[in-house]
Structure formats: structure tokens, C-alpha cells
N, C-alpha and C positions, 0 to 999 in steps of 0.2 A: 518443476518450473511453473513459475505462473502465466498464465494464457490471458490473451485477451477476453472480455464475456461478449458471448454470442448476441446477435440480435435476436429479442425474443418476437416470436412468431404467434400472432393473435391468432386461433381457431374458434372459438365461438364467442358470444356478446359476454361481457366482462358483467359483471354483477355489479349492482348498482350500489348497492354497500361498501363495495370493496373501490370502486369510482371515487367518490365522495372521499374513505379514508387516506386516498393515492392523493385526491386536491388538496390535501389537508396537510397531508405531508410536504405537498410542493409550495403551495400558497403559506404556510403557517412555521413548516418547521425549517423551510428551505434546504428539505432533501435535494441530493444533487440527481440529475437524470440516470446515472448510473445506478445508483442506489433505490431510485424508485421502479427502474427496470427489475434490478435482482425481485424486490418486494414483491414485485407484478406476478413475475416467475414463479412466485414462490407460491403466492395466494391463487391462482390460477389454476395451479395443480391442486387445491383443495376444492374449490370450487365445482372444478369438475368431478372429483368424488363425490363430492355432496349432491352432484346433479341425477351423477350414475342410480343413485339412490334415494329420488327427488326430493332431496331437502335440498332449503336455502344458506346461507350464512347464519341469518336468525336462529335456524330449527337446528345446528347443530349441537351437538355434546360433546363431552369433553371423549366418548367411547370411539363416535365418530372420529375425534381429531387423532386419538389415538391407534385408528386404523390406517388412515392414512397415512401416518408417519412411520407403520409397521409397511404398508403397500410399498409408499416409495423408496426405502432402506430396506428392498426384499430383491434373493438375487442376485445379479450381477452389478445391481445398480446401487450397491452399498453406497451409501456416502462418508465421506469422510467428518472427525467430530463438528468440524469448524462448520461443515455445511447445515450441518442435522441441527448445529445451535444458531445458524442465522434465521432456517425456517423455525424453528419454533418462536423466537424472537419475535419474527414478523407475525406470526399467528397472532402472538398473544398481544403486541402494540395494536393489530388490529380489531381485536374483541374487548381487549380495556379501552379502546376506542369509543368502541360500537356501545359499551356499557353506558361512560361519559355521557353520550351524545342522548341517550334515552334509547336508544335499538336494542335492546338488553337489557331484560332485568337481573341475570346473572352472567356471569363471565363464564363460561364452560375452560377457556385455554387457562387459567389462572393457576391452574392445578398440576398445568405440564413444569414437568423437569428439563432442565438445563443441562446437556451433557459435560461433563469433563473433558475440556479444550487444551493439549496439552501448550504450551509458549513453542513454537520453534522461533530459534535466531533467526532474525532476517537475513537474510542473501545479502552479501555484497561483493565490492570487488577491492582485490588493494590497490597503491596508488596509480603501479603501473598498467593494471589492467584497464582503473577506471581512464586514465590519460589515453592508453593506446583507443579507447571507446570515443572520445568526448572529440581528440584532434585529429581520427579519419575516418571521417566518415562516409557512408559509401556515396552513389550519385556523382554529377557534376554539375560543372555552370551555375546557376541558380540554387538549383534543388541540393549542390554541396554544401552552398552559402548559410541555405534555411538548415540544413538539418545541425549542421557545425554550431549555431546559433542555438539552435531546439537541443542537443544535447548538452552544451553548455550550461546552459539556463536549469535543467533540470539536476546537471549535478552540481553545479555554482551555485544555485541556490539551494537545493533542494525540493523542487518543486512536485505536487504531485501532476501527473498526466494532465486528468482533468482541469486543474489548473493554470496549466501550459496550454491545455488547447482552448480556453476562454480568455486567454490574454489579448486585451488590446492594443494598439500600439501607442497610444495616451498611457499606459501603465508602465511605460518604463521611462526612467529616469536616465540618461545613459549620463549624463554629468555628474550626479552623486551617486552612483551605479548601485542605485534602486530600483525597485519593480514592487506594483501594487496588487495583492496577490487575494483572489477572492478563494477562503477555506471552505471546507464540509462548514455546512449548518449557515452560507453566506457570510461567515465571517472575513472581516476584510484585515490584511497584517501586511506589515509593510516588510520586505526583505532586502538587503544587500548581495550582490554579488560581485567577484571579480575582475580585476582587468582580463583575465582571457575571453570571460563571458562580452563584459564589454566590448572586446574587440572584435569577437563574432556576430554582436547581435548591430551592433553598427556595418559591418559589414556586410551584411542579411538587409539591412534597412535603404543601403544605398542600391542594391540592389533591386531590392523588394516597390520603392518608389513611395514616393511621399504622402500618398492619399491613407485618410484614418481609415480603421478599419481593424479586421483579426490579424495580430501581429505572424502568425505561420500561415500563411495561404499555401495551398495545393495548387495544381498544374492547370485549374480550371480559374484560377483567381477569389476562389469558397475558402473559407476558414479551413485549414486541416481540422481534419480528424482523430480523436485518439488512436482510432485501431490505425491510420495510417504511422501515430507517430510510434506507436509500439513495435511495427515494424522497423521501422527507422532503426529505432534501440536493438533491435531482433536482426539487423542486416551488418550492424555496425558492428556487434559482439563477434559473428559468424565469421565480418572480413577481417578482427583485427586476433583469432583464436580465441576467444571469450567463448564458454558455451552458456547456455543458461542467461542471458541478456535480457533485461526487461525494464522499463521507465521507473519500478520500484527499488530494484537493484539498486541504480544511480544513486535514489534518494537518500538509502541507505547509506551508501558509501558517503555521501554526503556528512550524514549525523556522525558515521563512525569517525572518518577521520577528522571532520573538526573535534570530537573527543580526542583522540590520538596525541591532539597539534594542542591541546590543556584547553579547551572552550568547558564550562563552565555545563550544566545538564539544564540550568534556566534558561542560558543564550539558544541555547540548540532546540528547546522549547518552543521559544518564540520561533526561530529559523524554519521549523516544519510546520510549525502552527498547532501543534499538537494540544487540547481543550486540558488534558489530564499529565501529571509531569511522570504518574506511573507506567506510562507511554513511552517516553523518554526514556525512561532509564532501564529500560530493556539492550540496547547501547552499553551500556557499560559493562554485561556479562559477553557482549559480543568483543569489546574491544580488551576486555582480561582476559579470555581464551586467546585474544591473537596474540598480546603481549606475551603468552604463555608459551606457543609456540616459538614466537620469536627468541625469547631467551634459549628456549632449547637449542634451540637450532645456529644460536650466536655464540652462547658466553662455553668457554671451554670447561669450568666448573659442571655446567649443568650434563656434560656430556659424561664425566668422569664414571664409571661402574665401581661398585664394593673391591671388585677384584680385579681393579687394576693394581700395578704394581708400585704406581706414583703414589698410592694411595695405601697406609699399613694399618692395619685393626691393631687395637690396643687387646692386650689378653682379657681373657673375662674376668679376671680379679680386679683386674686396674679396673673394668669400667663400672665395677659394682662398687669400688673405693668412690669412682668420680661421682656417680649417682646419689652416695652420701653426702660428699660435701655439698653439694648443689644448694 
């Protein structure tokens, strides 16, 4: 199941290389703070290898980078492929960086390999699990109103987290039941959602009171939080027997069943925001497996065995006569 990520915990002075490539990323590439967190994480832990052993960023090697990645995949602290290829990733965006910029006259990380990531399907939920999730949710008063609206929004549109908790209340359209949706990388896309969203998040808004501002406030009148709204998702699942519950889940279920319901893998594209359409179509092996199941488990053909009785083998002359005709 996927977790929310921890706040990361500064222990000593950040390295001023690594400073400069984080501004660079936030000001230039418009990483999002989640993403520049993981990166921080990631680089942090090298850094302080490099200290242990007083080298800087500059003074490292590619023997260095390679020991590190041996230290922290030693042990119990294996990590899994996906993690081992986001830190080397970030290494290495950070040292083609450092080259760019003139802090390097050779690239040391340039030379690291890429683990093999295997695809898993994404999580999702079918229609009645994502319905029993989205129309009760737990809390009252107020905080039913916001979360009924917040889970709406994320599987009616499809939203990611992040993107539901930087929503203003200028971003939504509730008349042509739009919402203005800033993606990874700041890109801005404009989404539809429908009348049930509408009627939650209007209902949230008479509520919530008219002053602009972050459209999910919390109990203090501050913009919610992701990790509170991952909860949210996480308490919603547990009340309605969903296990596994999470703000990506939703999303998911989102792409699949507008696949399911014939959307088109461009529409659904644009719907997530997704930069790459080989993104997308990861969707469609998730939604032929369920088709798959469902047939089984529907059509009474599929259910038939060799030896059932409804069912008679032709002798083996006839089927090597029929193999000929063919």
C-alpha cells in the first residue's frame, strides 16, 4: 500500500551545491515540494557519506557514488527497484547539473546504471467500492461536508493529492463544472467534473463561507494538508471495508473506469494531465485484466470445462480430418 512520505528531518548544514541544484529545480523546473523533499532525501544521504569521508559533492567519484548505493541497499534496509532508480536519478540530474553549470569538469554519476523497474498495475477500486468511498465519508458537520467534496473532486476528476491541496476556491467553476488544475512541472489544464462533485463541493462552499482563499481548509481555517487529506482517503476506505485506501487509488479508478465507460486514452490524457500518453496506457492492460475476469465470472461459455457433459470431443480422426480442411 502506498504511505504518505515522511517529513524529512534536517540533521546537519545542507551542502551548498546541492542548495543551488534544489533552487533550480523549484525556480526553473517548477518541481513540486513533494518531489524536491524526496530529491533532498535522497541527496542528503550522499552528502553525508561524502562527509564521513571528507569529500564534498565536487571531490566525488563515480567509486564513491557507488558505495553509497552499496551502504544504503545493505541489510535490512534493502530497497525496493523503484526506490534505488529514483535515487540514482536524482544523483545523476544533480551532477549533469553541477557539470552544466561549470562545478564539474567531469560528470562522475553518468556512468551509474538504471535498475530494472518492473510496471505494476495501479491500484484501484471498482465502481461500488469507489462510490461506497467518495459518498461516506467519515467525520461530521463541517469536516463531512469538506471531506465529501475532497473525495469527490479527486475521483470526479481525477486529481492528484497535491493538486487538491493547492486548489483555490477561484479554480473551480461550479456552473460549467470545471476546475483549474495546476500539474507536476506547473503545468496548468483545465478539467471537468460531475454533477455529484458539483453538488459536494457546493455544498462544502456554503458551508466553508465565502471568503477566497484554499478551497479544503482544516479545523484551524489553514489550507488542509496532503497528509491530512490522505487520511481522509485512509479513514473513508477503513469505514466503508475498502482496505488499501489512498488519494492515488481514487485517481486510478478514475482513468480506469472512464476507460471501461469507452473514453477514448487521449481524453483521459488530458483528464490526469499525464505529459507522456505511454502513461496512459498502462490503463488499458489494467482494464483487459478486469474485463477478463468479468467474462469469467459472467458469461456461462467461459465457465464450461472439456469434461463437462454439455460439451462432447469429436474423436481424433474427425479433428485431424477438420484440421485439414481448415
Amino acid at each position: 500500500m502506498e504511505s504518505c512520505p515522511p517529513e524529512p528531518v534536517p540533521s546537519e548544514p545542507i551542502d551548498p551545491d546541492l542548495l543551488d541544484w534544489l533552487n533550480h529545480l523549484r525556480a526553473e523546473r517548477a518541481c513540486s515540494p513533494h518531489t524536491l523533499r524526496a530529491y533532498q532525501g535522497d541527496l542528503d544521504g550522499l552528502v553525508s557519506y561524502l562527509r564521513s569521508r571528507s569529500l564534498s559533492l565536487r571531490q566525488a567519484e563515480l567509486a564513491h557514488l557507488r558505495g553509497w548505493l552499496a551502504q544504503a541497499g545493505a541489510g535490512r534496509r534493502r530497497h525496493a527497484p523503484a526506490t534505488v532508480a529514483r535515487r540514482i536519478a536524482a544523483v545523476r540530474s544533480c551532477f549533469a547539473w553541477m557539470q552544466r553549470t561549470g562545478r564539474l569538469d567531469t560528470d562522475p554519476a553518468a556512468r551509474l546504471q538504471l535498475p530494472k523497474v518492473p510496471r505494476r498495475a495501479p491500484r484501484f477500486f471498482d465502481v461500488d467500492e469507489a462510490a461506497a468511498i467518495v459518498e461516506h465519508p467519515t467525520q461530521d458537520g463541517w469536516a463531512l461536508l469538506r471531506n465529501r467534496a475532497l473525495l469527490e473532486l479527486l475521483y470526479g476528476a481525477g486529481l492528484r493529492v497535491g493538486e487538491a491541496q493547492a486548489l483555490g476556491t477561484e479554480a473551480v467553476d461550479l456552473a460549467q463544472r470545471l476546475v483549474r488544475v495546476r500539474g507536476k512541472g506547473g503545468k496548468e489544464r483545465i478539467v471537468p467534473f460531475g454533477p455529484p462533485a458539483a453538488e459536494a463541493v457546493e455544498a462544502w462552499l456554503e458551508a466553508r463561507g465565502a471568503q477566497p482563499g484554499a478551497l479544503f481548509l482544516n479545523r484551524h481555517g489553514a489550507r488542509l494538508s496532503a497528509r491530512s487529506m490522505w487520511t481522509i482517503v485512509r479513514d473513508a476506505g477503513a469505514a466503508n471495508g475498502v482496505a488499501g485506501s489512498h488519494p492515488h487509488a481514487l485517481r486510478h479508478s478514475c482513468a480506469t473506469h472512464m476507460l471501461g465507460a469507452g473514453a477514448d486514452l487521449r481524453a483521459i490524457q488530458e483528464q490526469l494531465g499525464h505529459e507522456n500518453l505511454s502513461t496512459t496506457q498502462r490503463y488499458t492492460h489494467v482494464d483487459a485484466a478486469h474485463l477478463l475476469r468479468v467474462y469469467r465470472d459472467a458469461h456461462p461459455h467461459a465457465r464450461l470445462e472439456p469434461a463437462d457433459a454439455s460439451v462432447e470431443s469429436p474423436p481424433p480422426d474427425r479433428v485431424s480430418s477438420s484440421r485439414t480442411r481448415d
